[in-house]
VMD Tcl script that draws the C-alpha trace (Angstrom):
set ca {
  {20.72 4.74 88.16}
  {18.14 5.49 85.64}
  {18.83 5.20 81.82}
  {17.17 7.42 79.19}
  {18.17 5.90 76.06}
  {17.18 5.48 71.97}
  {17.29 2.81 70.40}
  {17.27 2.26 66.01}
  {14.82 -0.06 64.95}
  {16.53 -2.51 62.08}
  {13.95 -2.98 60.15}
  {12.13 0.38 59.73}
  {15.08 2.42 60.64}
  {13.37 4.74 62.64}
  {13.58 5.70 66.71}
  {12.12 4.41 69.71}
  {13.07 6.84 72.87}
  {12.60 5.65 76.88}
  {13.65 5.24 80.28}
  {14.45 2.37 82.42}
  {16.80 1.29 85.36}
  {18.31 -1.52 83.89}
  {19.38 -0.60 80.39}
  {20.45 -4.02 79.64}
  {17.56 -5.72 80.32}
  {14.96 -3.38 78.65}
  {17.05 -3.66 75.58}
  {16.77 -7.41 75.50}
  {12.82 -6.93 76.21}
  {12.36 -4.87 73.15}
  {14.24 -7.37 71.13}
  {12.19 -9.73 71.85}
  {9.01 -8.51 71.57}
  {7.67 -7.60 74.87}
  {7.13 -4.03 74.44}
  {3.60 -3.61 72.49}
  {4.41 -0.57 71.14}
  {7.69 -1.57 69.36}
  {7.51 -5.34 69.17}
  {6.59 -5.49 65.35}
  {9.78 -3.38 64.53}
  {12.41 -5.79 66.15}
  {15.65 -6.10 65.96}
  {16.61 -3.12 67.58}
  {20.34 -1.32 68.40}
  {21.35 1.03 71.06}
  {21.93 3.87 69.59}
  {22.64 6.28 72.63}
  {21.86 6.50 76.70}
  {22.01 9.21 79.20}
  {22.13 8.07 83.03}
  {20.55 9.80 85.73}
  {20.77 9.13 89.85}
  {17.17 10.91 90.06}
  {14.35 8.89 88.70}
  {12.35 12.35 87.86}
  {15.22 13.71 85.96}
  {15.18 10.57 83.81}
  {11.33 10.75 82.94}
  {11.40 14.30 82.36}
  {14.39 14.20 79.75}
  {12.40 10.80 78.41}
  {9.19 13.63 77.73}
  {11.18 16.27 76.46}
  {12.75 14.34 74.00}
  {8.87 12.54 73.10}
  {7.03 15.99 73.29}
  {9.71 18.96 72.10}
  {11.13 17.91 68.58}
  {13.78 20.50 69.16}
  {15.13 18.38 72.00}
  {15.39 15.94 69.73}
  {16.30 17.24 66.49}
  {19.39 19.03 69.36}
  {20.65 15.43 69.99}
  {19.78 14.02 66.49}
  {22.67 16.63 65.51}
  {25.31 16.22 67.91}
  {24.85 12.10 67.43}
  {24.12 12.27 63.59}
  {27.06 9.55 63.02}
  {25.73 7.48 65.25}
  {22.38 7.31 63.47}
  {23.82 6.29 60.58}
  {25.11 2.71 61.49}
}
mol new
graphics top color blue
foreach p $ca { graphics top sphere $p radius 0.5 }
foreach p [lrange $ca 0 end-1] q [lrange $ca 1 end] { graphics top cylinder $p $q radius 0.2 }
display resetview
């Protein structure tokens, strides 16, 4: 399976989006500071995931969701409770 998932950042409150096959372990990867792009905005919560059996389908929801902000504003709505934990 292949995880597109967001996570919240704790300390600047704001959104990180990706992909990964092991959601578990990317999680733990961010939270500790191996991903350059978010490691200065650690501690980080799973906020919401989406699993796919195709590895495409996975990257291309990852892009729309990066690229389109209506994709994103679309599930910002429909998990707006979420985002505010």
């Amino acid at each position: 399976m292949f995880y597109v998932y967001l996570i919240k950042s704790e300390k600047d409150k704001n959104l990180y989006t990706g992909y990964t096959n092991d959601l578990k372990r990317r999680l733990e990867e961010h939270n500790l500071g191996k991903n350059e792009s978010t490691k200065s905005r650690t501690p980080f919560t799973l906020i919401y995931y989406e699993a796919y059996k195709s590895r495409e389908d996975a990257t291309h929801r990852e892009q729309m969701l990066k690229n389109r902000g209506r994709a994103l504003g679309g599930l910002k709505r429909r998990i707006s409770k979420s985002l505010k934990s």
